[in-house]
N, C-alpha and C positions, 0 to 999 in steps of 0.2 A: 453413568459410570461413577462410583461411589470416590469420594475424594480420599486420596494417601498420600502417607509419605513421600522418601525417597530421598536419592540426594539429590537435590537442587541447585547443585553449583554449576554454571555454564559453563560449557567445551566450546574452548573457539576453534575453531576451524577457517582456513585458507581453501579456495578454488578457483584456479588458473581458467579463464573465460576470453578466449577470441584475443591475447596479448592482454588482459585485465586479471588483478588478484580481487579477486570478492572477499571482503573478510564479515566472518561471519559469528554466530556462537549457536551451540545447541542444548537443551535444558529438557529434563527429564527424561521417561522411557514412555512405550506405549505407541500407536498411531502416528503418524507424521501431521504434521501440519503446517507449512511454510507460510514466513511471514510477507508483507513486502510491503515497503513503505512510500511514500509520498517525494514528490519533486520537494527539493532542499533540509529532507526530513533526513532521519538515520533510521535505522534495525529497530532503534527505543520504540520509536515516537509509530509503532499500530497498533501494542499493548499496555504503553506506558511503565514498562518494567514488571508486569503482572502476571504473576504465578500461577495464575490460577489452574490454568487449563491443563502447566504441568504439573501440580498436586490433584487433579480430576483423572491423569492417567493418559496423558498427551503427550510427545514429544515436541516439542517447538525450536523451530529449524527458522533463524533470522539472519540476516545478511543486506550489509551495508550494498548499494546498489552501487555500477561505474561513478566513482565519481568523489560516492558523497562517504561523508562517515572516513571511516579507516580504509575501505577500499581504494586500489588505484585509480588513475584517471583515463581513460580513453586515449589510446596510441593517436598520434595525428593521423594515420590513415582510417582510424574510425569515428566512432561517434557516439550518440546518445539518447538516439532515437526510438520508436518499441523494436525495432528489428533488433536490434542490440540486449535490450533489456528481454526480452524471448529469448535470445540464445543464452543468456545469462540464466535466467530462470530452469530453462533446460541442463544447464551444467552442474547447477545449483543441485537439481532432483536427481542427477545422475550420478552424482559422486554422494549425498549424504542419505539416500533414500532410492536407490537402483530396487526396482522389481517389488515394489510397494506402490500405493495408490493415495495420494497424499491429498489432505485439505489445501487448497490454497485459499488464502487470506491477506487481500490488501486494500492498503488506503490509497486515494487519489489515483496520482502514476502508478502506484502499486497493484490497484484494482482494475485499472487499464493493462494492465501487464498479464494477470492472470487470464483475465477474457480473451486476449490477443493470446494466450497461450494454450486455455482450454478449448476455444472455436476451432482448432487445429488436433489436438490431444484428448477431447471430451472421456474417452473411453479410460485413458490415465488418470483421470480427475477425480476424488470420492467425492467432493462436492467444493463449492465456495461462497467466501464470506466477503463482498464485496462492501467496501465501506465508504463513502463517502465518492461514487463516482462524478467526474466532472463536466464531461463532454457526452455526447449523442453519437458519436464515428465524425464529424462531419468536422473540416477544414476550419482550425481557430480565428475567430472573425481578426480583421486588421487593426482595430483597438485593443484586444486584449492581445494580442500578441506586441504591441506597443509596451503595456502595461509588463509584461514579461522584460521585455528588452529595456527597462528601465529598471527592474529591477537587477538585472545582469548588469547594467552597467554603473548604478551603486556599488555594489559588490566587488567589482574590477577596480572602482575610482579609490573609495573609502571600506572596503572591508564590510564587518557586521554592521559599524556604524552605518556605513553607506546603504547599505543594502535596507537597515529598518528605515534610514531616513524616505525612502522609495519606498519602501512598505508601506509605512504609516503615511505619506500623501495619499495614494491611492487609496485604504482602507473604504469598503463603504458597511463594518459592520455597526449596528445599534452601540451607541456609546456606553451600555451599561457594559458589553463583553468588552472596549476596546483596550482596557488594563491587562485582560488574562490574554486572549490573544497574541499582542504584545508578546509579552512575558514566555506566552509559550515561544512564539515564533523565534525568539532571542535566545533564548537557552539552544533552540535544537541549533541554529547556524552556528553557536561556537563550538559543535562538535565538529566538525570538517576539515581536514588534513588540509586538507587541497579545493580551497573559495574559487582557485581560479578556473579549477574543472566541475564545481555547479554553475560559475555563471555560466557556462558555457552550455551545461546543460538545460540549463532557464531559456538560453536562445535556441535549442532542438528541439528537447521534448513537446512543445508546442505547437510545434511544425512540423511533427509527425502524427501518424495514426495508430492507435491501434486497432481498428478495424474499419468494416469500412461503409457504416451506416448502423442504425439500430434496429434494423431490419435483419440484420447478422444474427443479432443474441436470440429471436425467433426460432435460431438452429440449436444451440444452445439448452440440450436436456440434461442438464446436471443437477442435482439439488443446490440450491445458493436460498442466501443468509443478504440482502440490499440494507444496507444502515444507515439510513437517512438523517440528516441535520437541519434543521430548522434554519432559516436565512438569514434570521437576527443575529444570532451567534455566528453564523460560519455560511456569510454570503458566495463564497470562493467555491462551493461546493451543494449548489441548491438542490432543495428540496424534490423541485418536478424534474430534475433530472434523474435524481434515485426514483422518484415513480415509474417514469417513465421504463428505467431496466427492470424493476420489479414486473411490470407488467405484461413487457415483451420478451424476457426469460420463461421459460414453459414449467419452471420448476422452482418459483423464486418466493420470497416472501417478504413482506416489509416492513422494518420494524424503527422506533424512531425511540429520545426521549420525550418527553411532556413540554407541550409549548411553556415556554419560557424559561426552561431547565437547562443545564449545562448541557451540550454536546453529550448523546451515548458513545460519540468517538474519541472524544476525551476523557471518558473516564474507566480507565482500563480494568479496572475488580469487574466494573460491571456490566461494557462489555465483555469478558472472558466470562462472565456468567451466561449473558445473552447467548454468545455461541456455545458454551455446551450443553444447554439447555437444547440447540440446534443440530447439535451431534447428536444424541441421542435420537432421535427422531427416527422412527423406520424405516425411511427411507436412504437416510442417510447411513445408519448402520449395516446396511445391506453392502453397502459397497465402502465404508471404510476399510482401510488397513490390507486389501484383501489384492492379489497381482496386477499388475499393470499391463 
């Protein structure tokens, strides 16, 4: 799809989800393609604020997940679990993209949210862009869920301070990334209305599933986009893990940057190149855009 104009200024938009406001924004025309971000991330942080794909002729549809970002926080009779972020996602496609067949595209929790939402809806899906997945389906062992619950409870104790000072103990990435990380990881948590409904999410999300083995994704014939990261930079999100979905998805393919290179998950021009490069693709254009 040849790159254009347009106006590019985001529509934010509000959707009422199970007693949750999702706030969200929408940028450009063209095909849908919904975002979805990471456990204590926002809307920003799957693109990096990057155009691209809406001057390539894409619509891009992002939204702060329960919790985090500008959205609200989870009623006490619910939670923050993927049953929660499914229905959320569902509501999401319902209200800004009814009766169209939309990419979905996420990092981490995000990319777990889409799978937990297309193993169920496959035939509504034109295809996805799964980025940095973290888990296998399988029950978060007792140390890193430790590791989680200390970071929720920085968070609770001291705030952002709190929460990087728990960050950075734990860290086990290669000391050349451990400034950008940092840096990234600090910027995105002072975006958050509401610390006290991520920590909160820091102790759920961990302790649910979104599906329920990797033996699941087997079913799983959609066209997908696996974005892999190298473990020097981004040990929180390894490498044989995106193998692994890449290989047991029937439709997948995997793509990474160059050892020793920044993250392709951080660097959003070129990720948003990588996937329309991935749009394009016949397979994929077959079922873009086209009824749900």
């Amino acid at each position: 799809m040849a790159e254009r104009g347009g106006d590019l200024k985001p529509r934010a938009f509000e959707v009422s989800s199970d007693g949750v406001s999702l706030s969200g924004e929408e940028v450009g025309e063209g095909p849908p393609i919904v975002l979805l971000h990471g456990l204590t991330a926002t809307r920003r942080y799957v693109l990096h604020g990057s155009l691209t794909l809406a001057r390539r002729g894409y619509r891009l549809i992002s939204y702060d997940a329960r919790g985090h970002g500008e959205s609200s926080p989870a009623p006490d009779s619910a939670g923050y679990g993927y049953d929660y972020l499914r229905r959320d996602l569902a509501a999401v496609l319902a209200d800004r993209c009814p009766n169209e067949r939309p990419v979905l595209g996420g990092h981490s929790m995000g990319c777990h949210t889409a799978v937990g939402y297309a193993l169920e809806h496959a035939h509504e899906v034109a295809a996805l862009v799964l980025v940095g997945p973290a888990a296998l389906g399988l029950p978060t062992p007792e140390e890193s869920l430790a590791a989680w619950d200390r970071l929720a409870d920085g968070l609770e104790r001291g705030g952002v301070d709190g929460f990087m000072e728990a960050y950075e103990a734990d860290m086990s990435a290669d000391p050349s990334w451990r400034d950008t990380a940092l840096r990234i990881k600090r910027e995105r948590m002072k975006r958050h209305r509401h610390p006290e409904a991520v920590a909160r999410a820091l102790r759920e999300v961990p302790r649910s599933l979104a599906f329920g083995g990797i033996e699941e994704l087997e079913t799983l014939d959609v066209p997908a986009l696996v974005v892999a990261s190298h473990d020097e930079a981004d040990p929180g999100h390894p490498y044989s893990i995106a193998e692994a979905w890449a290989e047991r998805l029937p439709a997948a393919r995997l793509v990474s940057e160059e050892p020793g290179a920044s993250p392709l998950a951080w660097q959003g021009g070129r990720l948003s190149r990588v996937i329309a490069d991935f749009l394009e693709e016949p397979a994929v254009r077959a079922r873009l855009g086209g009824p749900r």
